[in-house]
C-alpha positions in Angstrom: 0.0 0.0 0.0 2.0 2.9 -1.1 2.3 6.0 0.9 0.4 9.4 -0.7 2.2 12.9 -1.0 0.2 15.8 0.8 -0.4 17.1 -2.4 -1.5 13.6 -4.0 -4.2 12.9 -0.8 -5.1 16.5 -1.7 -6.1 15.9 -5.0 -7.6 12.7 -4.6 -10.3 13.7 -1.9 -11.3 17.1 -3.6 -11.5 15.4 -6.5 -14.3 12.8 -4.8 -15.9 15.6 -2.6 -16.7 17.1 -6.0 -18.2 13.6 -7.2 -19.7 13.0 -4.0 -21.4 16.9 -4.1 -22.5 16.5 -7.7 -23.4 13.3 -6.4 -25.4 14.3 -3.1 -26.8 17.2 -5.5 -28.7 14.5 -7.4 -29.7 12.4 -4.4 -31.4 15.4 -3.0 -33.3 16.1 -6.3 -34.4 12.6 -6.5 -35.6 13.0 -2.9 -37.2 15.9 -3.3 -39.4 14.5 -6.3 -40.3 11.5 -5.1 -41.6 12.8 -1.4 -42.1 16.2 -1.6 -41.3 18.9 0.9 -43.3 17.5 3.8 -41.0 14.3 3.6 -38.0 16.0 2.9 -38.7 18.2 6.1 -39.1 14.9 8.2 -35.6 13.5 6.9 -34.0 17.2 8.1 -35.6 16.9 11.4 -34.1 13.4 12.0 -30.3 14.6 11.0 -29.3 16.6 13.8 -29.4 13.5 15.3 -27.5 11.8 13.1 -24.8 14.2 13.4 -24.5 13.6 17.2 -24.8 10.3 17.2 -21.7 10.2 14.9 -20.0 12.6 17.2 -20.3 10.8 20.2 -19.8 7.9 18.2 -16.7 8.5 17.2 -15.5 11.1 20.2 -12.6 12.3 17.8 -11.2 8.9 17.5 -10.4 9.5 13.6 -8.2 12.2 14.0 -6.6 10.9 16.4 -5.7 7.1 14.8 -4.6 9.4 11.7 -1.8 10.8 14.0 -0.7 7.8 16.1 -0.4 5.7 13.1 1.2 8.1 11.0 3.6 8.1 14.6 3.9 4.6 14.6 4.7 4.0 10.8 8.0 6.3 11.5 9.3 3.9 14.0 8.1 0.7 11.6 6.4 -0.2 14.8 3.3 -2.5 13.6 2.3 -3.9 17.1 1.8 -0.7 18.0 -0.3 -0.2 15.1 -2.0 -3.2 15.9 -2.7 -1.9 19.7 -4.4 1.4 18.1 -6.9 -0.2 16.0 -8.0 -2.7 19.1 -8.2 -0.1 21.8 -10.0 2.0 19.1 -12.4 -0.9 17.4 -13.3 -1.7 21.4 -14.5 1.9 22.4 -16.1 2.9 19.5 -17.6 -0.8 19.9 -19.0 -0.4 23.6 -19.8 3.7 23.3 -21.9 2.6 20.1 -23.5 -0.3 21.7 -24.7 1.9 25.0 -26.0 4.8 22.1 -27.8 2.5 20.2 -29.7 1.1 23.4 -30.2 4.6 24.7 -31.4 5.8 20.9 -34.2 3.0 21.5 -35.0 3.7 24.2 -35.3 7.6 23.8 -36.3 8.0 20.4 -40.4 8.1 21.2 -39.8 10.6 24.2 -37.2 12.5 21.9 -40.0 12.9 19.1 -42.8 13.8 21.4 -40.8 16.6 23.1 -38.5 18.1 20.8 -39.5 17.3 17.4 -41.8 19.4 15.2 -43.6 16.6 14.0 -44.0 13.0 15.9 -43.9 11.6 12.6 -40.1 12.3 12.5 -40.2 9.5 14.8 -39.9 6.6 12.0 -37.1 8.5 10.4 -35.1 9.1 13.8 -35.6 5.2 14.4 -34.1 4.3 11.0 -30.7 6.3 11.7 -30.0 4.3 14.6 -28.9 1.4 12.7 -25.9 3.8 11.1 -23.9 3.7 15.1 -22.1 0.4 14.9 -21.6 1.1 11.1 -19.6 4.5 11.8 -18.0 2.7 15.3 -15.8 0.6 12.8 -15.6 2.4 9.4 -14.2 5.6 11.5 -11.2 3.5 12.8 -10.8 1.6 10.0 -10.8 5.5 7.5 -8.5 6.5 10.7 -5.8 4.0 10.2 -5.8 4.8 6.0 -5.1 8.3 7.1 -2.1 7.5 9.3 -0.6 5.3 6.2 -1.3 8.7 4.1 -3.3 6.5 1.3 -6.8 8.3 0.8 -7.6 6.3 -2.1 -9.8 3.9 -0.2 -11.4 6.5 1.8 -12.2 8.2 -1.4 -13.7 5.4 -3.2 -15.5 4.8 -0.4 -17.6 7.5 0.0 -18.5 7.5 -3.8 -19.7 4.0 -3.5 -21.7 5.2 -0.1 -23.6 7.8 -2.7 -24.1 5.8 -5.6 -25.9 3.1 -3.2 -27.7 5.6 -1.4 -29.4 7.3 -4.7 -30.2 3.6 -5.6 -32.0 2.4 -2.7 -33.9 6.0 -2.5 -35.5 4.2 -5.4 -36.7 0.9 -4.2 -37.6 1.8 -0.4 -39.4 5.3 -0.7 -41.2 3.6 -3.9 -42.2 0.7 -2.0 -43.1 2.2 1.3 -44.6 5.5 -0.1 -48.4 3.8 -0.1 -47.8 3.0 3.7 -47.5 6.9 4.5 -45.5 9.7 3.8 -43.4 9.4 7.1 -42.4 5.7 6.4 -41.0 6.9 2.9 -38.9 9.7 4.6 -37.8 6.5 7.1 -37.2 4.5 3.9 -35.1 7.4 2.6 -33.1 7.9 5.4 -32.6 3.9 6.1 -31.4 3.9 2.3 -28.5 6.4 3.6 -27.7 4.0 6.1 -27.5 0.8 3.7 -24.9 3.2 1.7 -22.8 3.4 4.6 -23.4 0.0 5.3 -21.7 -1.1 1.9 -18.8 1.6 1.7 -17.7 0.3 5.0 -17.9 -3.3 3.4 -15.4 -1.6 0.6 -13.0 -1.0 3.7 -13.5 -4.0 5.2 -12.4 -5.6 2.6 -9.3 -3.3 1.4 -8.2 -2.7 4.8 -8.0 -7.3 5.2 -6.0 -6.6 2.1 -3.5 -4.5 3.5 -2.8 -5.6 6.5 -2.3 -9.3 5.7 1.2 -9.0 5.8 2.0 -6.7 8.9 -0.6 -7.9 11.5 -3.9 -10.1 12.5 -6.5 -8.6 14.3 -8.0 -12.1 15.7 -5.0 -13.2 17.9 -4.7 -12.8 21.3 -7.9 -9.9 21.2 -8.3 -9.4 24.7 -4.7 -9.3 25.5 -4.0 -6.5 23.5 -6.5 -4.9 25.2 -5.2 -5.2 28.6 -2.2 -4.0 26.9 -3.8 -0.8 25.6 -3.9 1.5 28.5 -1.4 4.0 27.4 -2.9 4.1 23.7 -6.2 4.7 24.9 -5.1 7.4 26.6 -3.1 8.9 23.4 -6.3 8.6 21.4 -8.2 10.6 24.0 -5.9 13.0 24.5 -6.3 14.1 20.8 -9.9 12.8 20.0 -11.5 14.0 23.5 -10.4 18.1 22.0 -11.9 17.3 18.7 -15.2 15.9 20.2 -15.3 18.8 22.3 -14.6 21.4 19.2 -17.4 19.0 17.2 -19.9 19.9 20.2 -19.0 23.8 21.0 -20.1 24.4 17.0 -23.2 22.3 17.7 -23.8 23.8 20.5 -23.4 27.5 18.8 -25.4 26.3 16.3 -28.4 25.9 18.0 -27.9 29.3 20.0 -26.5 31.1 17.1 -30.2 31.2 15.2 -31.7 32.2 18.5 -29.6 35.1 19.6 -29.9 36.4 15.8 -33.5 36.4 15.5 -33.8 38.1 19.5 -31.1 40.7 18.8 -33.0 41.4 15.2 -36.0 42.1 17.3 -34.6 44.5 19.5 -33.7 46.0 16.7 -37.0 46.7 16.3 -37.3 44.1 12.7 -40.5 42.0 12.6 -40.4 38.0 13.4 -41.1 37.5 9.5 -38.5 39.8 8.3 -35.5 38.8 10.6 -36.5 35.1 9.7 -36.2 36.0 6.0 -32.5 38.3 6.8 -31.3 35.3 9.1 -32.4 32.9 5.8 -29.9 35.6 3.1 -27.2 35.1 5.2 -27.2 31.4 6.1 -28.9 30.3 3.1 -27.9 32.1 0.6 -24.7 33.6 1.3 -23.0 31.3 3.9 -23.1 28.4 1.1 -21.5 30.0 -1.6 -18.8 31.3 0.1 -18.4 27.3 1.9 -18.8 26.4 -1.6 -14.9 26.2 -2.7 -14.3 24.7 0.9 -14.4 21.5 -0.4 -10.4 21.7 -1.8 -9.5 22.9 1.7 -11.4 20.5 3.6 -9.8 17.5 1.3 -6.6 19.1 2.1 -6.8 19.1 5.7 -7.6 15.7 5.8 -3.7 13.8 4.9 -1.8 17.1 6.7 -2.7 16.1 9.9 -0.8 12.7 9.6 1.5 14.2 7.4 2.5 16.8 9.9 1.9 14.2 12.8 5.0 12.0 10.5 7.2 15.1 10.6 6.8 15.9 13.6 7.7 12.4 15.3 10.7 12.6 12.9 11.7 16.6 14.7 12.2 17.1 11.3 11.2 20.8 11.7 12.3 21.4 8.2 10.2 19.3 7.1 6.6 20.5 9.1 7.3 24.0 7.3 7.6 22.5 4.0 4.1 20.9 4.7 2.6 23.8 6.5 4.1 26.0 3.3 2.3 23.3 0.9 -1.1 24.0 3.3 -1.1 27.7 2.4 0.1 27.7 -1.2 -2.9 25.5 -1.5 -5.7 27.5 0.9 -4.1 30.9 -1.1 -4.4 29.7 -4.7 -8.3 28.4 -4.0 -9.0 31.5 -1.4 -8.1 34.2 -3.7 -10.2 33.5 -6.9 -13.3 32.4 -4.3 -13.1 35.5 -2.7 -12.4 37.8 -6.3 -15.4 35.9 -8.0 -17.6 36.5 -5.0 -16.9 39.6 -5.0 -17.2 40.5 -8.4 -19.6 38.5 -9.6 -22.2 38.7 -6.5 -25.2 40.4 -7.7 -25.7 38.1 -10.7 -24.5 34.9 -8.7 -27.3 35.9 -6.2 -29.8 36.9 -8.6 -28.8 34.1 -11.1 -28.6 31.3 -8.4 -31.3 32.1 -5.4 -33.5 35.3 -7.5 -32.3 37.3 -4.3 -30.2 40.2 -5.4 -30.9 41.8 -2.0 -28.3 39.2 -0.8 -25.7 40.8 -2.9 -24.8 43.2 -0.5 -24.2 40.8 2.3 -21.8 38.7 0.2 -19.9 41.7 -0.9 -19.1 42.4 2.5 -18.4 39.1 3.7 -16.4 37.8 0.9 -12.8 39.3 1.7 -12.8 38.4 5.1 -13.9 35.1 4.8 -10.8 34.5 2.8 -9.2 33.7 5.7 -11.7 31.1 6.7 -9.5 28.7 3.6 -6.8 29.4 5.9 -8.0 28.2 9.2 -9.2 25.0 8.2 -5.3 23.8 7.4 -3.7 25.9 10.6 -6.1 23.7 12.6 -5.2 20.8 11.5 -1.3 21.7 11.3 -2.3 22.0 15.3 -3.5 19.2 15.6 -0.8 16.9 13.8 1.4 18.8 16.4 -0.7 17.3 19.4 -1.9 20.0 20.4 -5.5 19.4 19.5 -6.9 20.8 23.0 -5.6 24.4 22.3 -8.0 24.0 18.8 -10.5 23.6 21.1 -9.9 26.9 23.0 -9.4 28.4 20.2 -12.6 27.6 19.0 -14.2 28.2 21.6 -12.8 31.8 22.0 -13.6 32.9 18.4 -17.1 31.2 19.0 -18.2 33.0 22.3 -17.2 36.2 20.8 -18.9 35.9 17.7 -22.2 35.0 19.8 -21.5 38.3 22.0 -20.9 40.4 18.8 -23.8 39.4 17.1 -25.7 41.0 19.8 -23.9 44.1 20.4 -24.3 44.8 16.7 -27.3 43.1 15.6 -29.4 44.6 18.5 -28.3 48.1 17.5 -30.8 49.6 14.7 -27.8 51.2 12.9 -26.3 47.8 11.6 -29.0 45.4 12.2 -28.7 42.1 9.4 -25.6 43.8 8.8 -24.0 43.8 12.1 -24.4 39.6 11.9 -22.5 39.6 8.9 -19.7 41.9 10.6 -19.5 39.7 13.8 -19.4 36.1 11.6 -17.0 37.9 9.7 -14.8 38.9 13.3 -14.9 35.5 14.5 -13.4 34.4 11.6 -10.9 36.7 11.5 -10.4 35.8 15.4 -10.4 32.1 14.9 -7.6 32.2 11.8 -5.4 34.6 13.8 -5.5 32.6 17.3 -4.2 29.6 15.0 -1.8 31.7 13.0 -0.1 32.8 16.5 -0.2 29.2 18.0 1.1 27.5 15.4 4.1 30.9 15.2 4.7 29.8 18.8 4.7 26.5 18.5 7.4 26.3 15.8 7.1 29.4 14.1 5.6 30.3 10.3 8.3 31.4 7.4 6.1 32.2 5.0 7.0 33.3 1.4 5.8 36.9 0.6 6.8 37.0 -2.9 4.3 34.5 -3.3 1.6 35.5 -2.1 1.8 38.7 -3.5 2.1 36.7 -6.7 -1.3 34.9 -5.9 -2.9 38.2 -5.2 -1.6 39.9 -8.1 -3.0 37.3 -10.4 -6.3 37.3 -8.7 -6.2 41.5 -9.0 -6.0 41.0 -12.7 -8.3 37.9 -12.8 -11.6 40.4 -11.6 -10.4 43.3 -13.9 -10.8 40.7 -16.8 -14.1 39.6 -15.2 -15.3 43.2 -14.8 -14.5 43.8 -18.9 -16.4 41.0 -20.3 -19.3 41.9 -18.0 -19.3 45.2 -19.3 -18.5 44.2 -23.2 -20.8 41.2 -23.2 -23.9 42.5 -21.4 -24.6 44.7 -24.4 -24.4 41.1 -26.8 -25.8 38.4 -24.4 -29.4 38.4 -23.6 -29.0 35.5 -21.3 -28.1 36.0 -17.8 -26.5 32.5 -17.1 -24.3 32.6 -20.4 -23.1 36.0 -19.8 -21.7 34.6 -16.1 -20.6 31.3 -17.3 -18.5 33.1 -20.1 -17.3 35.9 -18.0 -16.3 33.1 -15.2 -14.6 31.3 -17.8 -12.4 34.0 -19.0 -11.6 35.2 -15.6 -10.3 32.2 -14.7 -8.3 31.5 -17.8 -6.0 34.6 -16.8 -5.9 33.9 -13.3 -4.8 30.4 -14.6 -2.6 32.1 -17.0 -1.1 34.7 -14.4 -0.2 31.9 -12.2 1.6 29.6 -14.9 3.8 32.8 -15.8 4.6 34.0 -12.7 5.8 29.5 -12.2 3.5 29.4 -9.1 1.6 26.3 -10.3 4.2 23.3 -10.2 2.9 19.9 -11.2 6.2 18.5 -9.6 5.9 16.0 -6.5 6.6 17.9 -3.3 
């Protein structure tokens, strides 16, 4: 099983997250059309759940098998290897086992109490079944992390879609006469029969790959009682990540709250703060996410690739990769944030027939530039093992974003505009609290002349964008074509900018 570059696992997981989103694109269509919005509405209501029963599922343990293994695989130490996968199979194993039970047991109070609609309750039971699924294809994605190949994890979750779209067919179909809560269950269980077989895919790659270092089988409970130093070194990492993973739950549920309360002491009507708090997290929030895909992918193989380095002390060696990490974030940030930019009243108008939204992504789009930055500083942090101070982080950035949001919000004179200036402070807050620990930790040379290239070539890439808009408006009627050319041009001599200024390198770093 051959070892990936940073650069290679980079490539290969934002290449799938684009299948998988094209892919999850469709599967939501399909959903859409076969049960409407009232059955789509009971799947949404069921998927908070999901994501914290994953969460507590996996309390972090991914993350951290990606860095012990990646430790490990420096010393050639496969017994250790071996330790890590049954300490982590065996908690994952009993924490989903006491989850599922409690799920059970809960899910009919849970519905009655804190669901819209008690029909969610056929839904909520069907994404039970997912726990033991994610208990072993988290370790088993964990330990392909540490070995730096993302090709199975990548395959994977393509095969998890393409089942998933499939069975939406044959279960909603078939129990869609019953009632439409039992299709939205049918839908949802059809998600959990994808996961089902793309951690059938591991299984069966990860038997493969191991044959020749380890066996699982042997001496199972031994290793166990062996295991009491690894299971701490998993929690020390995974316990900060689980934490992080509930603070931005947590603010999630708050953030809607204190956003609607502070619009209304602003003196804004329920409807209308409802339909300001849906521009911003509907309609702008996504599209500047959108090209967070590439950083996300990246962020992924750097934390074992800087965990590797690091258990080397090759310091040399964690700058190149950190270097790599913001060559990558600055050359997909700077177009994002130029396009945004220039091209926001027609993407909002275009996309959501909202041009009032325009303004609002105009003003978020520069700062949340650095947003493609903090997703690789925290995982550069983390592949230090320092995954707790993440967490504070985090939480800092979080806590004042909540507090800003009702200074400014609250105050008549910013209003729906003041929640876009404190999202955009916490994110400036977050990146900078990472940029300073990591300058602590081992200190950031960064490369000026290169960024200053990047930016340059962006500079010239919405001056370009700008002139076709103006030239072509006058000769294309349509809307979408004028964009799509305009785009297309713009990116050509941001493309072209960077090949002559040699800051694209195909070559293996």
């Amino acid at each position: 099983m051959a070892k990936q570059s940073l650069l290679q696992g980079t490539i290969i997981l934002t290449i799938t997250a684009f299948i998988t989103k094209i892919l999850g694109f469709t599967n939501g269509i399909v959903m859409a059309n076969v049960i409407g919005s009232e059955g789509v509405g009971l799947i949404m209501m069921a998927l908070p759940v999901t994501g914290l029963l994953i969460t507590l599922t996996t309390i972090g343990l991914p993350v951290a098998i990606s860095k012990l293994v990646a430790e490990a695989e420096v010393k050639k130490d496969h017994q250790r290897v071996k330790k890590i996968l049954i300490v982590s199979l065996a908690t994952t194993s009993i924490i989903g086992f006491v989850l599922v039970i409690g799920a059970l047991m809960g899910a009919r109070f849970f519905s009655s109490f804190f669901l819209a609609d008690q029909r969610a309750y056929y839904s909520l039971i069907a994404v039970i079944p997912i726990v033991p699924i994610i208990a072993i294809s988290s370790v088993i994605k964990g330990y392909f992390r540490g070995k730096q190949n993302m090709t199975p994890i990548a395959l994977s979750q393509v095969i998890e879609q393409v089942v998933r779209i499939g069975f939406i067919f044959i279960l909603v179909q078939w129990l869609l006469p019953y009632g439409i809560e039992y299709a939205a269950a049918g839908a949802v269980l059809s998600g959990v029969i994808g996961e089902g077989f793309s951690l059938l895919y591991l299984l069966s790659i990860f038997k493969w790959a191991k044959r020749k270092q380890f066996t699982l089988r042997h001496s199972f409970i031994k290793q166990m009682s062996k295991g009491k130093g690894i299971f701490y070194d998993l929690l020390q990492t995974g316990l900060p990540t689980t934490g992080n993973g509930l603070i931005h739950s947590i603010i999630g549920v708050f953030q809607p709250i204190i956003i609607t309360q502070s619009l209304a002491l602003a003196g804004i009507g329920t409807a209308l703060a409802t339909k300001q708090y849906g521009l911003i997290m509907g309609y702008v929030i996504p599209l500047l996410m959108l090209p967070g895909f590439i950083t996300n992918s990246m962020s992924v193989p750097l934390i074992p690739a800087i965990s590797e380095a690091n258990e080397k002390g090759d310091l040399s060696l964690i700058h190149k990769r950190t270097q790599q990490a913001f060559r990558i974030a600055l050359i997909v940030g700077v177009p994002s944030t130029i396009i945004l930019y220039v091209f926001a009243d027609r993407l909002t108008t275009i996309i959501y027939k909202a041009p009032e939204a325009a303004i609002l992504l105009k003003m978020m789009a520069p700062f949340y530039l650095l947003q493609y930055f903090r997703i690789p500083l925290q995982s550069i942090i983390i592949g230090l093992g320092k995954a707790n101070i993440v967490m504070i982080n985090d939480l800092m950035a979080s806590i004042f974003k909540l507090v800003l949001i009702f200074v400014l919000a609250s105050n008549p004179d910013f209003g729906i505009h003041g929640v876009s200036l404190a999202i955009c402070a916490g994110i400036v807050l977050g990146a900078s609290l990472h940029f300073f620990t990591i300058s602590k930790l081992i200190g950031i040379h960064l490369v000026l002349i290169e960024f200053i290239k990047v930016i340059l070539s962006g500079v010239m890439m919405g001056f370009v964008g700008l002139l076709a808009l103006s030239y072509f408006s006058g000769e294309i009627k349509s809307q979408i074509l004028l964009l799509i050319i305009s785009l297309s041009l713009s990116f050509f001599i941001y493309l072209l900018f960077l090949k002559s200024f040699k800051v694209i390198s195909f070559r293996k770093k």
